[in-house]
N, C-alpha and C positions, 0 to 999 in steps of 0.2 A: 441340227446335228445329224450327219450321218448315222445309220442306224448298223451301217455291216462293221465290222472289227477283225482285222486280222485274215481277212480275203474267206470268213467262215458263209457260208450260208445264213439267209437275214429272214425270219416271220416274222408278222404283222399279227397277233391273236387280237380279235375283238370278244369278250364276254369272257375274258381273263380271271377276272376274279370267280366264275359260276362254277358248281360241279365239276363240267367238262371242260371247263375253261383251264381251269389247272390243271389237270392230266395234260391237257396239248400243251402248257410251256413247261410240266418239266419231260413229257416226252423229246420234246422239240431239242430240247436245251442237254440233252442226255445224246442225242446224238449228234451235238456237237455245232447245231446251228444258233446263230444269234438271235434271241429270242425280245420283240419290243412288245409287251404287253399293253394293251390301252385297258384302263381304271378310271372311275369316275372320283377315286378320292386315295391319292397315293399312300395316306396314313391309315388307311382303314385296306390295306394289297394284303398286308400282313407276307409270310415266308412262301411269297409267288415267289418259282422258279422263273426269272427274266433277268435278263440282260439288263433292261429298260423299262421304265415304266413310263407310259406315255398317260397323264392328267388332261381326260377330253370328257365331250359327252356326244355322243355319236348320233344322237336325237337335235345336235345344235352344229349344222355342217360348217359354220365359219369356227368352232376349237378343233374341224379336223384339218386345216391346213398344214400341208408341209410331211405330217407326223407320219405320211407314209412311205416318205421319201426313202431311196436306197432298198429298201425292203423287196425278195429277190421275190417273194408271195403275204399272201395272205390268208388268214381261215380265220370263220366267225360261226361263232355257239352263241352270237348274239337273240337274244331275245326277252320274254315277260316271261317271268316262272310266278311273281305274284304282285297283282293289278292292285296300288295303295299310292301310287305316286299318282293317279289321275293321266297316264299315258295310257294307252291302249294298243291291239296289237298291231294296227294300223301306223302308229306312231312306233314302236320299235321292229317288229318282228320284218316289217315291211320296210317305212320310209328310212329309220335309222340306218340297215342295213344297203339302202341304195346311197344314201350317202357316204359310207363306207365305199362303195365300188365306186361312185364320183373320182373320190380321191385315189385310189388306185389306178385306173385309166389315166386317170391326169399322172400320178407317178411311174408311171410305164412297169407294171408288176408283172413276172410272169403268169401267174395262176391264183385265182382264185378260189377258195373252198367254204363251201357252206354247207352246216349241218341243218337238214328238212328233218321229215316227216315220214315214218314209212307207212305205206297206205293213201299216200294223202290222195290220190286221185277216190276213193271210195270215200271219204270224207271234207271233201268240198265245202261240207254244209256249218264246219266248225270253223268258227270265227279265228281260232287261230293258227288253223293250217292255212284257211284261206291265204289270212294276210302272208303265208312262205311260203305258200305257191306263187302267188303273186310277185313275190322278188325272185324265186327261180326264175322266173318269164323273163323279168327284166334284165337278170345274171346272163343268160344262152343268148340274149341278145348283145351283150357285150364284147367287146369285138380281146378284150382277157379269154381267154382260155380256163375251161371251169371244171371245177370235181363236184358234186354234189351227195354231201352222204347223208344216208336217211335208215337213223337208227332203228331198233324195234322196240325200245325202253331200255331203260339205268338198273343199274342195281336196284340203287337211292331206291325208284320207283316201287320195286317190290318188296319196300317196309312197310308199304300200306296192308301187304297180306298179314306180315308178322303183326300189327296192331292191333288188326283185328283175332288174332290168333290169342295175343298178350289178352284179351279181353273176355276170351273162351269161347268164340267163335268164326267161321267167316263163311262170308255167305257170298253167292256165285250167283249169279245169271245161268241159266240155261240149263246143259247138263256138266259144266262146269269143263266142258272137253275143248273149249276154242286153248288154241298154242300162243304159246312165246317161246323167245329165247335170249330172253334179257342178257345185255353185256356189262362188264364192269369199266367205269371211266378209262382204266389204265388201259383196257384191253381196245376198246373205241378210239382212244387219241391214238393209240397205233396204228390201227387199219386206216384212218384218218390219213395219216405220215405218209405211208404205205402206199396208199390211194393216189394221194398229189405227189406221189414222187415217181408213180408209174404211168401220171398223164390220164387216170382214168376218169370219163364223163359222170359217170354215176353208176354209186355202188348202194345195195340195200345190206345192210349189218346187224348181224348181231352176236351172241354168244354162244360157246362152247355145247350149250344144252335146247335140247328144244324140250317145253317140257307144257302140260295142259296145266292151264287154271288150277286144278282141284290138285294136280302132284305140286302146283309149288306151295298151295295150301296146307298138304301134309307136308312139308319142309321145312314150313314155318311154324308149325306145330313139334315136328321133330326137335327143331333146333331147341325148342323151349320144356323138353321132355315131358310134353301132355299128349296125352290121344288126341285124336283128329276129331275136330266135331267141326263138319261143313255141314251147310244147308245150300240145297237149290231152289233160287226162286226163279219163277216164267220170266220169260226174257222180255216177253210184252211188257214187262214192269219194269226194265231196262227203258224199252222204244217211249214208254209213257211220260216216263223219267224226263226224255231228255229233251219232248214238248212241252214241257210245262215249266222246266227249269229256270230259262227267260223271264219267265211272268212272276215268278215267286222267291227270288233270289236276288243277291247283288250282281253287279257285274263281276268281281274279282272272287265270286265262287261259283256262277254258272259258266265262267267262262273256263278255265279249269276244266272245271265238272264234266263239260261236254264234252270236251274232248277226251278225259277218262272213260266216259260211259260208251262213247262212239268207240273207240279202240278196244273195249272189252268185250266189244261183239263182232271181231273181228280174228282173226289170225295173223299174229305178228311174228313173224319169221323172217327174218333174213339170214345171208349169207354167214355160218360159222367162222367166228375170227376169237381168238385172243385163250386162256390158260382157265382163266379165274372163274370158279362157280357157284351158282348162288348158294349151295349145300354149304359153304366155306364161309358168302359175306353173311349166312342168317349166326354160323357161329361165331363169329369176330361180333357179332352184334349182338348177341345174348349172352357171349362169352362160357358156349357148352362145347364140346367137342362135334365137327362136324360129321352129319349123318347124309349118305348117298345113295 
């Protein structure tokens, strides 16, 4: 079955159903293009914005026959958020996603989009940026035409400050001063949009604020109307952390792990895109009035 409808504009999302999956079909779908969502279990999509829902598994390239046919592009937030099926990031983050671009080449798509890593050349060493670097390489080598965006973290991501807040304290590496500037999904699957529609090779993204560790500490603390009680510990306890992790752990929590511990000792900033700020999602989440 053709995938365009009505001479609209046609996406291909891969990692449909995740976080970010959903913001890009109902951004997509909101301006007007026809949106084929791929799902690995159509009954379990629940209220995806799509067009279409395409029942594949992108880890098994003879269910992606066909499915990308007519589709004018593609973007993929495909990846492992958490290692329990016995896949690894080798197996999605990497090969899944070349099978995805297989079938696109063979469907003649204009452009390809893929959501990396920002930083990822200073972090090499984490098992699962490796494996999206690794498919970047093989993406610029496709003779598709490619966007590559490469967030700074989720909102989502920065509930792990409020838990630790919710619990009475949180505790920081360093002097708690390395940056973010976390985006919110809606805001991401726009510059996303934005991105592949203006052709551009790669962009590094994030949100409206750039703000250090310890301020979004107090923010998380704000949102929950208790005083701020952080602690700093040496960063060496960070770097120790994240040699030993390997040896004393599962796979489906040092692997994770790593790459939180790696990114926490770094500066994650990119380019300012979108409205929504974390001062807003700690109050939608604690349900207090937001504090700025």
């Amino acid at each position: 079955m053709n995938p365009r409808a009505n001479d609209r504009p046609s996406i291909f999302i891969a990692g449909a159903t995740g976080y970010l999956g959903r913001h890009l079909c109902a951004e997509y779908q909101s301006r007007g293009w026809h949106v084929s969502a791929l799902v690995r279990d159509t009954e379990r999509a629940g209220d995806l914005a799509a067009d279409r829902l395409v029942e594949a598994q992108a880890t098994r390239p003879e269910t992606l026959a066909g499915v990308i046919d007519g589709a004018d592009a593609v973007v993929s937030s495909l990846g492992i958020t958490r290692q329990t099926d016995g896949l690894t990031y080798q197996d999605v983050d990497f090969q899944a996603n070349v099978n995805l671009l297989v079938e696109a080449e063979r469907a003649g798509v204009e452009r390809f989009g893929y959501v990396h890593v920002l930083n990822a050349d200073e972090m090499q060493q984490v098992p699962l940026v490796a494996a999206k670097a690794a498919f970047v390489r093989r993406l610029r080598e496709s003779r598709i035409p490619s966007t590559v965006v490469a967030p700074t973290g989720y909102f989502s991501d920065m509930a792990d400050f409020l838990a630790m807040a919710r619990r009475g304290r949180v505790w920081l590496f360093g002097d708690g001063q390395r940056r973010i500037n976390p985006i919110h999904g809606a805001d991401l699957a726009a510059g996303i949009a934005d991105a592949m529609i203006e052709g551009r090779r790669q962009v590094d993204i994030g949100g409206p604020d750039v703000l250090s560790h310890e301020q979004v500490a107090q923010l998380a603390f704000a949102s929950l109307g208790r005083p701020a009680r952080i602690t700093t510990i040496p960063d060496a306890l960070r770097r120790l952390t994240l040699r030993i992790l390997p040896y004393t752990t599962p796979r489906r929590v040092h692997g994770p792990g790593t790459f939180f511990l790696t990114a926490m000792g770094l500066d994650m900033v990119g380019e300012p895109h979108g409205t929504h700020r974390l001062a807003d999602f700690y109050a939608e989440t604690t349900g207090n009035p937001p504090v700025h």
